[in-house]
C-alpha positions as CSV (number, residue, x, y, z in Angstrom):
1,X,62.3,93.3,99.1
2,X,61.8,97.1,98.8
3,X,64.5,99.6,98.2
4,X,65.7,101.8,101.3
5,X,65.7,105.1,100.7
6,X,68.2,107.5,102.5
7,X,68.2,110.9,103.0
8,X,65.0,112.6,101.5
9,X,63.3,110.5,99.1
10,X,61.9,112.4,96.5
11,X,60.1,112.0,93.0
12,X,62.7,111.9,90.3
13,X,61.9,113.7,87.2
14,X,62.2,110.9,84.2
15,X,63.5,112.0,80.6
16,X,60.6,109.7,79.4
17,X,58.2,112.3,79.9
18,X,59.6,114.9,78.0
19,X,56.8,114.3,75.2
20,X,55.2,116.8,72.8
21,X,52.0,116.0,71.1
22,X,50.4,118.4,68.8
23,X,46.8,116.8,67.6
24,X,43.5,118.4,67.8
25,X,44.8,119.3,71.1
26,X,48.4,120.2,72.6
27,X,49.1,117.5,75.2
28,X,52.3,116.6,77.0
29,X,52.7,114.2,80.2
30,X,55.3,114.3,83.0
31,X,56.4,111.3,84.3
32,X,58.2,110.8,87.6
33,X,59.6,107.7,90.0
34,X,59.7,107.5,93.7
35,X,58.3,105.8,96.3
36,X,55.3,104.1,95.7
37,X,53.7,106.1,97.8
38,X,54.9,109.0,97.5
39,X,53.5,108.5,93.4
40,X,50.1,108.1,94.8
41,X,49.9,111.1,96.8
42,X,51.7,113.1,94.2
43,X,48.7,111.8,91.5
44,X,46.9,115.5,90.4
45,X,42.9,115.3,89.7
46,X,41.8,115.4,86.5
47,X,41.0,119.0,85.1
48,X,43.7,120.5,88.2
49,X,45.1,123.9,86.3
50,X,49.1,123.9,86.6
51,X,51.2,126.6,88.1
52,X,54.9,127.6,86.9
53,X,56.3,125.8,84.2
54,X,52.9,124.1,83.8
55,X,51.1,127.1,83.6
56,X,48.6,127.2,81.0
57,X,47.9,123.8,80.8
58,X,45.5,121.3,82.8
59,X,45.9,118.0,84.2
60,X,44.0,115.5,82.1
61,X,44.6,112.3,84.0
62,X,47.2,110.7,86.2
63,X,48.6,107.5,86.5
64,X,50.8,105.4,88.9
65,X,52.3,102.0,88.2
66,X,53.9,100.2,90.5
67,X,57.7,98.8,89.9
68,X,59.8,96.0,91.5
69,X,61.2,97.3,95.2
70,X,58.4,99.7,96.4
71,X,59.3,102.0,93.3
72,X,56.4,103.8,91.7
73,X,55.7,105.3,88.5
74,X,53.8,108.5,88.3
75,X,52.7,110.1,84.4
76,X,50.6,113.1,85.0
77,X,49.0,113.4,81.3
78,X,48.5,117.4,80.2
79,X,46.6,119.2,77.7
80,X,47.1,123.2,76.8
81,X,44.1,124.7,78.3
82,X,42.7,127.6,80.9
83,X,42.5,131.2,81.0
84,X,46.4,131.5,81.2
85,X,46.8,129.1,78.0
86,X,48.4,130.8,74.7
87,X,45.6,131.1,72.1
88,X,48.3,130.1,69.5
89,X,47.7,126.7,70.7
90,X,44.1,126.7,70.6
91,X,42.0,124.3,68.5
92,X,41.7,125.1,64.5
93,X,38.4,126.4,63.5
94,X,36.1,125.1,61.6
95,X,32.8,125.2,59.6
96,X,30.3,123.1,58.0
97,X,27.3,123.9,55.6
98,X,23.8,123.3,55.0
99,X,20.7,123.7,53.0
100,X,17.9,125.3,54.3
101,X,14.2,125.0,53.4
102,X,12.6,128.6,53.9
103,X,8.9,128.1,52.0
104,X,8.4,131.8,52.2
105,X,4.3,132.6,51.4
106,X,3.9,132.8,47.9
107,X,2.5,136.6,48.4
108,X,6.2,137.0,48.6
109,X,7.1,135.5,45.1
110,X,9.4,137.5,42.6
111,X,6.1,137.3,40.4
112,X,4.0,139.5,42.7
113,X,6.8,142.5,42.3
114,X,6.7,145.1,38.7
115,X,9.8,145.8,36.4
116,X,11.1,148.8,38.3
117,X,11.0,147.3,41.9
118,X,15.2,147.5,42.3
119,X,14.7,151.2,41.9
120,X,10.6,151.4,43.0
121,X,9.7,149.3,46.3
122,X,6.4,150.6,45.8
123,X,6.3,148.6,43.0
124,X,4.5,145.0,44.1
125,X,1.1,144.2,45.5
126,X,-0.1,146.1,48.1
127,X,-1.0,144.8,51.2
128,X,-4.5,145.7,51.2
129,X,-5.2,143.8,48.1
130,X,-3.2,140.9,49.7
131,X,-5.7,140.8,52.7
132,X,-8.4,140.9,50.3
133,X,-7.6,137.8,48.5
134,X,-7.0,135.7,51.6
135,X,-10.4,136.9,52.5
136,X,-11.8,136.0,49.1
137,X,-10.2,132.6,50.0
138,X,-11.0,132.3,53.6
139,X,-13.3,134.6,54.5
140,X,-17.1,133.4,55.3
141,X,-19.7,134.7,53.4
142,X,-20.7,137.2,52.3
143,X,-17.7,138.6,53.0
144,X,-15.9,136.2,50.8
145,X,-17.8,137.2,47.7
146,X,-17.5,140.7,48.8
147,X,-13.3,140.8,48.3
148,X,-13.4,138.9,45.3
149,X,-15.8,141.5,43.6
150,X,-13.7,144.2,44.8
151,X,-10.7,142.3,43.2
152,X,-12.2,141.3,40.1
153,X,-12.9,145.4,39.8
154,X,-9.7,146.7,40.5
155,X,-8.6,147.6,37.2
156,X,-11.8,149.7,36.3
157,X,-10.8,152.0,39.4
158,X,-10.9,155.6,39.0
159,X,-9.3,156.9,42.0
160,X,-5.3,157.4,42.6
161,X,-3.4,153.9,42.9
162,X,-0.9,153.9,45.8
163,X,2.5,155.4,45.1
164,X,4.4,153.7,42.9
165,X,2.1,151.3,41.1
166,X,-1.5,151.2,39.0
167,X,-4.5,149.7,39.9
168,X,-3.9,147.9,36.6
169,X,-1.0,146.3,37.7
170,X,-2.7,145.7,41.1
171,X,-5.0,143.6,38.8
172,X,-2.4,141.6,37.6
173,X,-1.0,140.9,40.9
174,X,-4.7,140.3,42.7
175,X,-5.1,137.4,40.2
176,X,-2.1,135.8,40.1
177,X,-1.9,135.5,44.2
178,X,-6.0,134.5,44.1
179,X,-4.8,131.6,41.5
180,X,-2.8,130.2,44.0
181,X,-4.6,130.9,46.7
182,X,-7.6,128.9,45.3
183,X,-5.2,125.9,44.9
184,X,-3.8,125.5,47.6
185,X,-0.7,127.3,47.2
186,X,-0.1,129.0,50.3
187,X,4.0,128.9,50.5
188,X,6.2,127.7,47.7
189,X,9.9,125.9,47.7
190,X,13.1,128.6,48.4
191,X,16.2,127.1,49.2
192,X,18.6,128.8,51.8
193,X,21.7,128.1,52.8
194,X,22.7,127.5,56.8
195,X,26.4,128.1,57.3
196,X,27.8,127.7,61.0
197,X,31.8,128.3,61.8
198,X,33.1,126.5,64.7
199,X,36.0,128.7,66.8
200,X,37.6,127.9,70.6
201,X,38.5,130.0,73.3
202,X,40.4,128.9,76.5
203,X,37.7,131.4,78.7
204,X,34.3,131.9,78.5
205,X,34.1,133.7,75.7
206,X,31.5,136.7,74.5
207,X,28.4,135.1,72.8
208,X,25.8,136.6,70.6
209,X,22.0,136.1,71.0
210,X,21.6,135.9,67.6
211,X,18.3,138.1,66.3
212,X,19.7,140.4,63.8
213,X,20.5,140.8,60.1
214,X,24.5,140.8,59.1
215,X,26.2,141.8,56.6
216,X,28.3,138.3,56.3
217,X,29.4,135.8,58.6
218,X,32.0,136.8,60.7
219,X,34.8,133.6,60.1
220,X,35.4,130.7,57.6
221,X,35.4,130.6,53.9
222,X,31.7,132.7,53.4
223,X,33.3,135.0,55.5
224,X,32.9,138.8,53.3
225,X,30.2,136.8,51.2
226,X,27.1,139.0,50.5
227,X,25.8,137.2,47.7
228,X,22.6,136.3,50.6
229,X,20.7,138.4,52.9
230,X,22.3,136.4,56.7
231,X,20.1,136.2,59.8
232,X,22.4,135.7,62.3
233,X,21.5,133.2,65.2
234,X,22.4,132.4,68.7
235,X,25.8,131.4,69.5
236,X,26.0,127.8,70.5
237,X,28.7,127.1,73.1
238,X,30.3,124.0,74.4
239,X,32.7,122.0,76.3
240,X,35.8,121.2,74.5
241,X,38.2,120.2,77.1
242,X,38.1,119.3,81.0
243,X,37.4,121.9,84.2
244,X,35.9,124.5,81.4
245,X,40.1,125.1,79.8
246,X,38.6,124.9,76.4
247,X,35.0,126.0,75.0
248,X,33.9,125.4,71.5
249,X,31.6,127.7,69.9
250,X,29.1,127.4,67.1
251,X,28.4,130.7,65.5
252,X,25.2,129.8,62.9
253,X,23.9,132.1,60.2
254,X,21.2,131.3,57.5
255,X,21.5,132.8,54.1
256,X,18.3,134.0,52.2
257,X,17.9,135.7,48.9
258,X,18.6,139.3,49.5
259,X,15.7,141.4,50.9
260,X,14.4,137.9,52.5
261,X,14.8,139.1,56.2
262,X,12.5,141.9,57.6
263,X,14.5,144.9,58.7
264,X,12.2,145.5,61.3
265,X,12.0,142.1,62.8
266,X,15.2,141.5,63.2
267,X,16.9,145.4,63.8
């Protein structure tokens, strides 16, 4: 037997659904009886944005059950979420970190740079001797022989070094790279550090393309930390939540030594 319903039948707002949950998300449900069928063509599609007091929130999933007597029981489940959601009630950040192997070439060691190169750039191996010692190493002959001669000679040169440095020290430097070069050693072990922090917005937010030296990272606890030289790369977004009401976003930076990113490359 099913109930008879006079007058309008309607859905009947049930103080059962006046629920609050605060989690990784904000989530709420509404839950209403009527007519059984009047339930099932009330039922909203998952990721339908609400309007009035539901504004600012979207429909995760809906359920109907049905009761003794025709009577039906509709729960429309919630989350916070949309362009009109509160970003008070967004997700928390976040942030995890790595370490990072960066094998830099060894022509880029500490022990190819002078006393006074904090205060003299100039003060390292030049790249011309540099090309002349991976051509004593891998150039074909006679070529080959040719550099290392001219390396071997360096110190007894007579005209002006390049700014900043002797031909002396150039020596130095020429026969510490050629060492390793000879053995092998074409990069050596540098540890960096890869630090990402995770943030939400309810709309599609701005991203960057990465590409470019920063001062810092821009949220989390390394946040204002310029102990390393950051390369900042490309934002990483992605779906947190259903009809794109949530996005979660990956912001990734890798930490060198300082002076390990080219200014150039990466203007």
């Amino acid at each position: 037997m099913s109930v008879i319903w006079k007058g309008q039948s309607s859905l009947i707002r049930q103080w059962s659904g006046a629920d609050l949950t605060l989690a990784d998300r904000v989530m709420a449900s509404d839950v209403y009886r009527g007519p059984l069928a009047l339930c099932v063509a009330s039922t909203l599609r998952r990721g339908t944005y609400g309007t009035g007091d539901r504004l600012g929130w979207v429909v995760t999933r809906s359920t109907v059950n049905a009761e003794r007597k025709g009577i039906g029981l509709l729960t429309i489940a919630w989350e916070v979420g949309g362009p009109w959601a509160s970003p008070e009630f967004l997700p928390l950040p976040d942030f995890r970190s790595e370490v990072v192997e960066l094998y830099p070439k060894v022509e880029r060691n500490k022990a190819l740079r002078g006393p006074t190169f904090a205060s003299n750039p100039n003060d390292k191996i030049t790249n011309n001797v540099i090309a002349l010692c991976y051509q004593a190493v891998h150039g074909v002959p006679p070529k080959n022989t040719q550099a290392r001669n001219m390396l071997e000679t360096l110190a007894d040169r007579t005209d002006d070094p390049p700014d900043g440095t002797t031909w002396a020290d150039q020596w130095l430097f020429a026969s510490t790279l050629l060492g390793w070069l000879d053995h092998g050693h074409e990069t050596y072990y540098q540890a960096g550090l890869k630090y990402s922090y995770i943030w939400h917005s309810f709309s599609w937010p701005a991203l960057s393309m990465g590409g470019m030296i920063e001062p810092f990272p821009n949220g989390g606890p390394m946040m204002g930390d310029a102990s390393y030289s950051w390369l900042r790369l490309a934002d990483a977004p992605e779906p947190n939540g259903v009809n794109g009401s949530c996005y979660k976003v990956t912001s990734t930076w890798i930490g060198g030594p300082n002076g390990h990113w080219d200014a150039d490359l990466y203007a």
